[in-house]
GUKE-862631 format. One record per atom (N, C-alpha, C): residue number from 1; atom name; x negated, y negated, z negated. Coordinates in nm, 3 decimals. Layout:
% residues N
 pos site      xx      yy      zz
 NUM   CA       X       Y       Z
...
This chain:
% residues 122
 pos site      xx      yy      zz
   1    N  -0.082   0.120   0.000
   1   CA   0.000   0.000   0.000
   1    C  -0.086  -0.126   0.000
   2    N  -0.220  -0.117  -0.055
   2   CA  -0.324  -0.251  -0.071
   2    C  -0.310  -0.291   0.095
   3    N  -0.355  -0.180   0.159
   3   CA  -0.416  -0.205   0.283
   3    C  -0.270  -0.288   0.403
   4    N  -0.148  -0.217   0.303
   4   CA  -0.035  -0.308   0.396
   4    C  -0.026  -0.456   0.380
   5    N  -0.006  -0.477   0.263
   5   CA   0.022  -0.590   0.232
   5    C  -0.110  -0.694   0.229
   6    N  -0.234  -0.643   0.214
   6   CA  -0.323  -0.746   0.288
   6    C  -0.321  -0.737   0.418
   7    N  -0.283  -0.672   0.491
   7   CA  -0.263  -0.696   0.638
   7    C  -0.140  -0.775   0.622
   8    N   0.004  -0.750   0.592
   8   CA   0.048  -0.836   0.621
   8    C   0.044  -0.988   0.536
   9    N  -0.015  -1.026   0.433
   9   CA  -0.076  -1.123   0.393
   9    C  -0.151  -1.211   0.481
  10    N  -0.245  -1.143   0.583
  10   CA  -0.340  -1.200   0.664
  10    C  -0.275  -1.274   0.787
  11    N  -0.189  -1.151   0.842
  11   CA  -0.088  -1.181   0.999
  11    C  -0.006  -1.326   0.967
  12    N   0.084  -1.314   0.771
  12   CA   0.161  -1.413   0.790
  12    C   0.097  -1.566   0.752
  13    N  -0.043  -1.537   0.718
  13   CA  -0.133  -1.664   0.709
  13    C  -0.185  -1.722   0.873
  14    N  -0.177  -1.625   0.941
  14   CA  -0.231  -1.662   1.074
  14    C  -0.074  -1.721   1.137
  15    N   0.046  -1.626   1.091
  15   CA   0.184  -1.707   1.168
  15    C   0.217  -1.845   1.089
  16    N   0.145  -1.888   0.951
  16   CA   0.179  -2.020   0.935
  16    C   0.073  -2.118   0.962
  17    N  -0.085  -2.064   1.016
  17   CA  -0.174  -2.147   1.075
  17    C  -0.085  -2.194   1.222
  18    N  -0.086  -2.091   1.240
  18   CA  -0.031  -2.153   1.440
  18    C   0.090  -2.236   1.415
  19    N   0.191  -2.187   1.305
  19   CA   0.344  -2.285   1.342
  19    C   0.294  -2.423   1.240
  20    N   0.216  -2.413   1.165
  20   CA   0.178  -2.541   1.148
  20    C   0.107  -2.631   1.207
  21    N   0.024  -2.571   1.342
  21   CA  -0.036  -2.631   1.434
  21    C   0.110  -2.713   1.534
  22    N   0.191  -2.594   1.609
  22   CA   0.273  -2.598   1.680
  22    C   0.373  -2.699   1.600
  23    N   0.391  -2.712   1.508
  23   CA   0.487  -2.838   1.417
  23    C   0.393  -2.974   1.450
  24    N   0.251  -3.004   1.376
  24   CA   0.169  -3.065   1.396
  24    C   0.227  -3.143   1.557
  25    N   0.130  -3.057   1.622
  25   CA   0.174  -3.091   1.821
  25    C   0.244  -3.111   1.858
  26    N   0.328  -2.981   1.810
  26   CA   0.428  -2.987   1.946
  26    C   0.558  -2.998   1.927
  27    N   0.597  -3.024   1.768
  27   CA   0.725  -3.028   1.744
  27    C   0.725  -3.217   1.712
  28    N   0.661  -3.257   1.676
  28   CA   0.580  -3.404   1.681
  28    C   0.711  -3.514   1.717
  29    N   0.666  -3.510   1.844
  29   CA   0.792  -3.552   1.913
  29    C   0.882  -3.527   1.976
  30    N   0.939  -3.436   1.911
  30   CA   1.095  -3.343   1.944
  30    C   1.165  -3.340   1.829
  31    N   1.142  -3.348   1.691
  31   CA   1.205  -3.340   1.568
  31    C   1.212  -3.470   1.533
  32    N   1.310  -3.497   1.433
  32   CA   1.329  -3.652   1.361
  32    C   1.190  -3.580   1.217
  33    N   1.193  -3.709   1.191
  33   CA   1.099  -3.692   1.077
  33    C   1.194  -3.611   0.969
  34    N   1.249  -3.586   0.954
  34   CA   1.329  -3.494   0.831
  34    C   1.341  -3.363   0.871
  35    N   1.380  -3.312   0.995
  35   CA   1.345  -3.199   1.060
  35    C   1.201  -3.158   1.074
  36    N   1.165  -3.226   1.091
  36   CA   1.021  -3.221   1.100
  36    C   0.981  -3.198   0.903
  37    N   0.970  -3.243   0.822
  37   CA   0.934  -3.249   0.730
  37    C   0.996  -3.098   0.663
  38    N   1.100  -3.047   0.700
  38   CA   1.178  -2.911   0.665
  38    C   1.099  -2.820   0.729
  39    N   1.045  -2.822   0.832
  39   CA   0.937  -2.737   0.890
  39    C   0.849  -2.707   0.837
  40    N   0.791  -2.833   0.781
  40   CA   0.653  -2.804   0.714
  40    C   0.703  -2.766   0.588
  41    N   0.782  -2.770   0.505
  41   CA   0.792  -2.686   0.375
  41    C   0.799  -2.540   0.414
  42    N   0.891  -2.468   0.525
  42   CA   0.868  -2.382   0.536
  42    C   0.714  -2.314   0.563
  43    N   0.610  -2.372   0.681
  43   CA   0.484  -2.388   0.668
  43    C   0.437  -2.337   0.530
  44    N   0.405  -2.410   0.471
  44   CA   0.385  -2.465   0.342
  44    C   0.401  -2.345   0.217
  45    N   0.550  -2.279   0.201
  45   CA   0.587  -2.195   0.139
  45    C   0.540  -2.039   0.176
  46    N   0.530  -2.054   0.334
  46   CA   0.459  -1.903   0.416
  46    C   0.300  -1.884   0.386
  47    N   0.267  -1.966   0.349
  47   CA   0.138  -1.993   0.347
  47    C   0.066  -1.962   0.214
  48    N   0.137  -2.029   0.087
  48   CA   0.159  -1.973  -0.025
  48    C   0.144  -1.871  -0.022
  49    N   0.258  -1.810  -0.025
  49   CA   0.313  -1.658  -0.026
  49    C   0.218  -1.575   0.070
  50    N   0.145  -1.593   0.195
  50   CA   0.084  -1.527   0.237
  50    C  -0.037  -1.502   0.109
  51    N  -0.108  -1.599   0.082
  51   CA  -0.193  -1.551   0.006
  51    C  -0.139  -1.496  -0.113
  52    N  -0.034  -1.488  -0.176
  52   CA   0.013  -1.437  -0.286
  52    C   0.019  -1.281  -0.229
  53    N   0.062  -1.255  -0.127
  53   CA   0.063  -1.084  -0.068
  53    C  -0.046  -1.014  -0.065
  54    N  -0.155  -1.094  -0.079
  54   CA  -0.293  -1.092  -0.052
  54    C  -0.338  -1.052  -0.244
  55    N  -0.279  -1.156  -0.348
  55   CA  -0.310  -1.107  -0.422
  55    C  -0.223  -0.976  -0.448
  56    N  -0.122  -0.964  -0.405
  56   CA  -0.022  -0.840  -0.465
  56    C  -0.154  -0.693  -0.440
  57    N  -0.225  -0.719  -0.316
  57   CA  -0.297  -0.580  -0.244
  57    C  -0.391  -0.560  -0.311
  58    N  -0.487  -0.724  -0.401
  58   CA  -0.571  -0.715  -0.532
  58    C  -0.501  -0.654  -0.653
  59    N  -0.381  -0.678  -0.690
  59   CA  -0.338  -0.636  -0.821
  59    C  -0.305  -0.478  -0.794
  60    N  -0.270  -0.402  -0.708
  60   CA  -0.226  -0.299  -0.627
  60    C  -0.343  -0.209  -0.688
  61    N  -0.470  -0.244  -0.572
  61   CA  -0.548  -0.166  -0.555
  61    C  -0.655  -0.182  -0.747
  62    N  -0.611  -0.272  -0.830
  62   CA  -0.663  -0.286  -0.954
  62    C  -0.524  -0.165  -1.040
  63    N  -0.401  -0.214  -1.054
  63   CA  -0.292  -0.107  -1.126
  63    C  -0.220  -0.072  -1.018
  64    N  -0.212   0.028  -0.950
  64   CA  -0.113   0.031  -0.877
  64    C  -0.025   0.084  -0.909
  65    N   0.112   0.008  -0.914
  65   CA   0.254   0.108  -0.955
  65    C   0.387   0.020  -0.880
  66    N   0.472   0.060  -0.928
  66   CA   0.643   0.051  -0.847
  66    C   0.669  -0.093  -0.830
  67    N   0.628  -0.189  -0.915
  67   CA   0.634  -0.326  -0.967
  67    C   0.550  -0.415  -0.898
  68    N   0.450  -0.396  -0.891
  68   CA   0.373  -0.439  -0.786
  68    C   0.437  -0.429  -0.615
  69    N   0.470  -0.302  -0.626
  69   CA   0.543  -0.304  -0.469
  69    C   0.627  -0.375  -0.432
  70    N   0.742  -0.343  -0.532
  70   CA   0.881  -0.435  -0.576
  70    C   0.820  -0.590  -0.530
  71    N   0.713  -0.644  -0.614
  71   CA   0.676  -0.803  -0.581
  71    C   0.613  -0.795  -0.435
  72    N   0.532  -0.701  -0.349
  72   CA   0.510  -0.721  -0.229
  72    C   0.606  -0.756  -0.120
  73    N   0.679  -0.658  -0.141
  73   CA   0.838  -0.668  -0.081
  73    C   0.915  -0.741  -0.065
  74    N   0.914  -0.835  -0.223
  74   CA   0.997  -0.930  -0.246
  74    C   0.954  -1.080  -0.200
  75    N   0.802  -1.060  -0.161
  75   CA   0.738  -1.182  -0.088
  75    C   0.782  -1.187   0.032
  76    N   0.782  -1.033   0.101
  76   CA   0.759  -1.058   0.246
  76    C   0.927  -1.125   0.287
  77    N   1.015  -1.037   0.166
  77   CA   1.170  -1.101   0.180
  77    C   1.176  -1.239   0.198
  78    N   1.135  -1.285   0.061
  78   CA   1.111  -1.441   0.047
  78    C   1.076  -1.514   0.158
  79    N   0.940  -1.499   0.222
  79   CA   0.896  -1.559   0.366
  79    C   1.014  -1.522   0.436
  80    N   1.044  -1.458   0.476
  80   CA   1.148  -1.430   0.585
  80    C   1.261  -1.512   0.545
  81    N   1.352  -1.531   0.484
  81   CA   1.439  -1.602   0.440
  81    C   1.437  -1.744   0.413
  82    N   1.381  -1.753   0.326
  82   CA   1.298  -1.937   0.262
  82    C   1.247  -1.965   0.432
  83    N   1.137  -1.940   0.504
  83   CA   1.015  -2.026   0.569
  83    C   1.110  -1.976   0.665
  84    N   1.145  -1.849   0.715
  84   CA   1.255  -1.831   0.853
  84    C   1.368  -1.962   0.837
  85    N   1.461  -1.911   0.724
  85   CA   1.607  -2.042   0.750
  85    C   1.524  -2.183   0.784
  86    N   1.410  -2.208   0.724
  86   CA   1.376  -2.359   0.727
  86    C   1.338  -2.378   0.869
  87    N   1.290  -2.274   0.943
  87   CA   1.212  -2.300   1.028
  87    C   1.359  -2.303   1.174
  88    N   1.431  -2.210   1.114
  88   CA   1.589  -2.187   1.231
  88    C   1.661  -2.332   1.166
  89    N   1.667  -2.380   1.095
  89   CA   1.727  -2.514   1.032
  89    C   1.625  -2.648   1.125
  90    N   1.520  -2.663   1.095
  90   CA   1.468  -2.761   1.156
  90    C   1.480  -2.714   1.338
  91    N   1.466  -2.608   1.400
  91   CA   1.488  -2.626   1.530
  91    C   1.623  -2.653   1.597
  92    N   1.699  -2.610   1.499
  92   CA   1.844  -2.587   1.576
  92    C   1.920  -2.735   1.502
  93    N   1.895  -2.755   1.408
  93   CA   1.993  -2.862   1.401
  93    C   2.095  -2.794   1.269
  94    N   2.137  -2.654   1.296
  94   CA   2.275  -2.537   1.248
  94    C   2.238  -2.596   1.062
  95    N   2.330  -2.670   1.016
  95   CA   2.299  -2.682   0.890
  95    C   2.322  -2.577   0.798
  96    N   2.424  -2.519   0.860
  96   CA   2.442  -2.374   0.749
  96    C   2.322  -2.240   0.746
  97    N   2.238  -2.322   0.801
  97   CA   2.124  -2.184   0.801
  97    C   2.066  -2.244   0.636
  98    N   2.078  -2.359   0.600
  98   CA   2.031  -2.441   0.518
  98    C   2.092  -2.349   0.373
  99    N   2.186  -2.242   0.413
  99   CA   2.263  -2.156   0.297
  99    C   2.149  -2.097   0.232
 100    N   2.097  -2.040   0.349
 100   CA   1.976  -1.919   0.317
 100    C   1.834  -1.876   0.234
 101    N   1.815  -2.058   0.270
 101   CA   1.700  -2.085   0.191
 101    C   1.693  -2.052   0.054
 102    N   1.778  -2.044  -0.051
 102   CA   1.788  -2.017  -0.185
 102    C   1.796  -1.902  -0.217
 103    N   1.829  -1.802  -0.087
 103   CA   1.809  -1.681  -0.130
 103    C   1.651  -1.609  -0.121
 104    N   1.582  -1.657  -0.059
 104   CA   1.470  -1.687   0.000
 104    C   1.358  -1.757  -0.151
 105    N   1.445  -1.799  -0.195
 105   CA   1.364  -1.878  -0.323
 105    C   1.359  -1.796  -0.456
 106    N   1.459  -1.718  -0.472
 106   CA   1.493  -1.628  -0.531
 106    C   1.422  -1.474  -0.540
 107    N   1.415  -1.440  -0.389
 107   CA   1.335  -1.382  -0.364
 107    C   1.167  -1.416  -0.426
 108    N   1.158  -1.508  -0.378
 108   CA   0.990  -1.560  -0.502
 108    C   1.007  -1.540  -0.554
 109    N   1.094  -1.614  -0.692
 109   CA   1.107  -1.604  -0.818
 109    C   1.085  -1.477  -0.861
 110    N   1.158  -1.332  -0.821
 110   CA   1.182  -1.223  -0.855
 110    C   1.039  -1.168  -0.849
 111    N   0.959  -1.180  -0.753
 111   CA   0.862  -1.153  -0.744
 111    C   0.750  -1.146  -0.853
 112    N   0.720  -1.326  -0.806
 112   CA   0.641  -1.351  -0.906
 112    C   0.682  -1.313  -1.072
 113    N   0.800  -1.278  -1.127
 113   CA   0.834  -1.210  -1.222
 113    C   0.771  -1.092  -1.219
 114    N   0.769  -1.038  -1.145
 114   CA   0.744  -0.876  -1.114
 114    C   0.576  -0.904  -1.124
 115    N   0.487  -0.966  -1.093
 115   CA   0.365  -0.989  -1.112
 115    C   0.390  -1.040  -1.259
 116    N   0.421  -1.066  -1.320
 116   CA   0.445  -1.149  -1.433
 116    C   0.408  -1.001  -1.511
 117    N   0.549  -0.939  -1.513
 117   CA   0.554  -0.813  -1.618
 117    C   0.454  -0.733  -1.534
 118    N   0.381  -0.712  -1.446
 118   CA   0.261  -0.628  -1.447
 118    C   0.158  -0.659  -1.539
 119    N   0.107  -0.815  -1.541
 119   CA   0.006  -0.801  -1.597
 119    C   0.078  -0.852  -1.738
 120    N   0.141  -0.813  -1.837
 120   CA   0.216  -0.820  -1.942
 120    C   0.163  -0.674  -1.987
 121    N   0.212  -0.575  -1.892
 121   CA   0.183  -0.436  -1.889
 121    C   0.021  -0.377  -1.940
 122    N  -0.059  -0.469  -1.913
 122   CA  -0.156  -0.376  -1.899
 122    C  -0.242  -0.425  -2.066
């Protein structure tokens, strides 16, 4: 499981290098500054969390058990939800994608709990 989740730790640090480039460039002048600024939190939050997946594959390969996975999982949820809705919200305009994001936040939260009571555990 180390070896998944630092891979995907790495991939989703490289998908928020490029869409933060591509926001940077090329969304520049196509977004209002508030659309634009919702982008980059998503950015921002993927980016985080990428390296947090990164530590999940350190804490993994140090205790590895169910809880740790549970928080890998619950990152990659989180990115997908949180940094996806923000990122389908700032292109489209669709304000109700704007629902999603909190589930997405939640998803963190749970997580980083779950890292919480690991190292509580040991």
């Amino acid at each position: 499981m180390e070896r998944v989740f630092f891979a995907l730790g790495a991939i989703s640090a490289f998908i928020a290098v490029a869409a933060g480039a591509f926001g940077a460039h090329g969304l520049k002048s196509r977004l209002s500054s508030e659309m634009l600024s919702i982008f980059e939190v998503g950015v921002r939050y993927q980016m985080y969390h990428s390296f947090a997946l990164i530590a999940v594959a350190w804490a993994y390969s140090r205790s590895p058990s169910g809880l740790v996975i549970t928080s890998g999982w619950l990152f990659i949820l989180g990115i997908i939800l949180f940094s996806g809705s923000l990122y389908a919200l700032s292109l489209t305009g669709v304000k109700i994608l704007g629902a999603i994001t909190p589930f997405g936040g939640l998803a963190f939260l749970a997580a980083w709990f779950c890292l919480f009571w690991v190292a509580l555990k040991k």
